[in-house]
C-alpha positions as CSV (number, residue, x, y, z in Angstrom):
1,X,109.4,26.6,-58.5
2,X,111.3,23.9,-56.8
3,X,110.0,25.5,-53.4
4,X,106.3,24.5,-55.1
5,X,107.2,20.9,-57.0
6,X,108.1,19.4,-53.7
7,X,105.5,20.7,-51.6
8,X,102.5,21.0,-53.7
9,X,101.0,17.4,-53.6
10,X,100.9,16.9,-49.8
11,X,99.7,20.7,-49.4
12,X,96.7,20.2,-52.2
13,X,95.7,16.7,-50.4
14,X,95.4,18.0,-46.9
15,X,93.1,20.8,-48.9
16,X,91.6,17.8,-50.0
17,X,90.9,16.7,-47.2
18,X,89.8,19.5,-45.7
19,X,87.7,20.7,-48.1
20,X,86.4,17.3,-50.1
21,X,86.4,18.7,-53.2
22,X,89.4,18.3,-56.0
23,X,88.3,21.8,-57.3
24,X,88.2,23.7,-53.7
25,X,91.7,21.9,-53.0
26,X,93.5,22.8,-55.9
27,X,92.3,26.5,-55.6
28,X,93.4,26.3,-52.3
29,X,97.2,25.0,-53.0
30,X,97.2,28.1,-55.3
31,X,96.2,30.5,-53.1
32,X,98.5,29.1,-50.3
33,X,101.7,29.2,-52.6
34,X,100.8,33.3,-54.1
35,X,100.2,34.0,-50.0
36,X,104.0,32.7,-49.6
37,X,105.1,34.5,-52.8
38,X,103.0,37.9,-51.8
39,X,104.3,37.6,-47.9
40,X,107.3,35.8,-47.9
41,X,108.4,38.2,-44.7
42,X,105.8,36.4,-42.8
43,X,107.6,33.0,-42.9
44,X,110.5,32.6,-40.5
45,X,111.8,29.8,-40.5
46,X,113.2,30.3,-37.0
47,X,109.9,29.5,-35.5
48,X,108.7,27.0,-37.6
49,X,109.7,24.9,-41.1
50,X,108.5,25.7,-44.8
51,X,105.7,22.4,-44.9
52,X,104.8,23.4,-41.3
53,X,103.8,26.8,-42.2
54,X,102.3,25.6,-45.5
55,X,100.0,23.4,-43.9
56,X,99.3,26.3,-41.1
57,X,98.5,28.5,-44.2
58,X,96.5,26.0,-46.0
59,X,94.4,25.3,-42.4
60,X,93.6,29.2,-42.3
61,X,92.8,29.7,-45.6
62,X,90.7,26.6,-45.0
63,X,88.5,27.6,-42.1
64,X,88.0,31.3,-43.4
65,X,86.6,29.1,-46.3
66,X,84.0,27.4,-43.9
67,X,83.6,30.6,-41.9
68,X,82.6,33.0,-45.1
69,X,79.9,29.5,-45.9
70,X,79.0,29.7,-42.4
71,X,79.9,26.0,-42.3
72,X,81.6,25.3,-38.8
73,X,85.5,24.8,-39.2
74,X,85.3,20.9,-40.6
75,X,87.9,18.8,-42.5
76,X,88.0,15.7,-44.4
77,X,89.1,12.8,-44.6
78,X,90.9,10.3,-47.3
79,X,92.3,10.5,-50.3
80,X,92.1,7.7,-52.3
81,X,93.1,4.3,-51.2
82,X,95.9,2.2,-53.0
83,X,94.3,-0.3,-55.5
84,X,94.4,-3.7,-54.2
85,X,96.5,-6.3,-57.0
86,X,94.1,-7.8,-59.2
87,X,94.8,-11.6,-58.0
88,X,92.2,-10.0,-55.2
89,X,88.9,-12.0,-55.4
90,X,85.5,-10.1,-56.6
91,X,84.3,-10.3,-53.1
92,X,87.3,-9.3,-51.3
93,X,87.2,-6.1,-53.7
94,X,83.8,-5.2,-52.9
95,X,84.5,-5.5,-49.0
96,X,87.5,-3.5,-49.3
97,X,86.0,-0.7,-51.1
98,X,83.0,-0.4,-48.9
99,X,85.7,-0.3,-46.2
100,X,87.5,2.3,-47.2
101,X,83.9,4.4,-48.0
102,X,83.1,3.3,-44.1
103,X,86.5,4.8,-43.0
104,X,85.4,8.2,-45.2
105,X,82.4,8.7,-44.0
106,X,83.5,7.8,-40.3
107,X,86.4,10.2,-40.4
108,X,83.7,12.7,-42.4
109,X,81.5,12.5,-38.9
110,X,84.3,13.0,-36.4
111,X,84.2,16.7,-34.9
112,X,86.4,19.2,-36.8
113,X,89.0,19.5,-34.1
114,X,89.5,15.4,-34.2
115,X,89.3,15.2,-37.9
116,X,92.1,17.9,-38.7
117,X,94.4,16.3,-36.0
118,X,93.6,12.8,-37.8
119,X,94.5,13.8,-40.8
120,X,97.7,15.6,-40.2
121,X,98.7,12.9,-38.4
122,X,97.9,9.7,-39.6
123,X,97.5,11.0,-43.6
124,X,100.5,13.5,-43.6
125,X,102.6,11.8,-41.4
126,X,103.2,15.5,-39.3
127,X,105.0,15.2,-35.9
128,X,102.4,15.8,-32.7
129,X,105.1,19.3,-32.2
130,X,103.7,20.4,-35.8
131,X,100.5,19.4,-35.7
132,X,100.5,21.8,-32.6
133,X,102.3,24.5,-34.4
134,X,99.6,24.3,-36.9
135,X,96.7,24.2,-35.2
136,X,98.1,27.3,-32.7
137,X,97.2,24.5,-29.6
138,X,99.6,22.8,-27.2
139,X,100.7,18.4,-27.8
140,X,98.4,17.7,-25.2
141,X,95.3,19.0,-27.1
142,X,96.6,17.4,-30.1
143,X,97.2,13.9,-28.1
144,X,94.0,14.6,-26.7
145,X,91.9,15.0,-30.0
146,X,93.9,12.1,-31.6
147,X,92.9,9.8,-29.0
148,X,88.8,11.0,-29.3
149,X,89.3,10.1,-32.8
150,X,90.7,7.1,-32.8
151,X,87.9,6.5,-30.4
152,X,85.2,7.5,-32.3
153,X,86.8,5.7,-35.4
154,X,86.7,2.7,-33.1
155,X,83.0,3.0,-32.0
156,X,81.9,4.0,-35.4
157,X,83.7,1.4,-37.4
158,X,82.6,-1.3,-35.4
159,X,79.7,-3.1,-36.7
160,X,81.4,-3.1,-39.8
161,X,84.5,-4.5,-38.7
162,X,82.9,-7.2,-36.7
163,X,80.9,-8.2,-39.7
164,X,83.8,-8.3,-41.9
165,X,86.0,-10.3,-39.2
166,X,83.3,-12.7,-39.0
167,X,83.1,-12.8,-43.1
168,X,87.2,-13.3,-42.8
169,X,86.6,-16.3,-40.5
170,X,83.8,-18.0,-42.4
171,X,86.1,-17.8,-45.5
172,X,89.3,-19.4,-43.7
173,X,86.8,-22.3,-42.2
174,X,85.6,-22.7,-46.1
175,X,89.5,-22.5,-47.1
176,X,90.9,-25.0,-44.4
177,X,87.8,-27.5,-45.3
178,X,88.7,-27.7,-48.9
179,X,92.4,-28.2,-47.6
């Protein structure tokens, strides 16, 4: 039980994001956790730690999901953002949240490969070592795919960034004028 408690919540959001569905992630965690319970001889923990094999269980169960759919093996992106304090201006809340459904979709379009490493990375703080232990690949793949997607992030984030610098600047001109 304490084995579950502690590593449910990260293992159900990578489903998450993964999967994009609450439903399909939380059956997911469950099936992950009775796989440990049903084949506990099949972790060592000589060759890799408890959360890395989770997540390496999670990822499996995962893309035999989008196999059996015929769906090619794709993950997902964010959870949901913190909430911004509510001194935040109406405007500024409405740019923010469009930002973060910008980042979503953006991560949504990166290639599966770049997506997964993305979001073990960046989202579930995992080392490049068990990102690689996960994924069955080597840290240079791994540095590899994180690089295209920070690249494609980049490219695809871009307009929207630009506008929203430029909406930044207008609003500190505005705020040093009424200074």
């Amino acid at each position: 039980m304490e084995i579950y408690e502690r590593h449910r919540l990260p293992v159900f959001r990578f489903a998450y994001r993964l999967l994009g569905s609450v439903e399909g992630a939380e059956d997911l965690t469950h099936d992950c956790f009775l796989s440990l319970i049903r084949n506990v001889s099949k972790f060592d923990p000589s060759r890799a730690s408890l959360r890395t094999y989770l997540f390496a269980a999670a990822r499996n169960l995962a893309m035999k999901q989008f196999r059996n759919a015929g769906r090619e093996s794709s993950l997902d992106e964010l959870t949901e953002e913190p909430r911004l304090p509510s001194r935040h201006e109406p405007l500024r809340l409405v740019l923010d949240e469009e930002l973060t459904n910008q980042v979503r979709h953006a991560v949504m379009s990166l290639p599966p490969l770049q997506r997964e490493a993305l979001v073990l990375f960046e989202y579930e703080d995992l080392s490049l070592s068990e990102i690689a232990d996960i994924t069955e690949s080597d840290i240079g793949a791994v540095k590899g795919r994180l690089f295209r997607a920070r690249e494609g992030l980049k490219r695809m984030l871009r307009p929207y960034l630009n506008a929203n610098s430029e909406l930044n600047s207008r609003r500190e001109i505005v705020t040093l004028r009424e200074a």
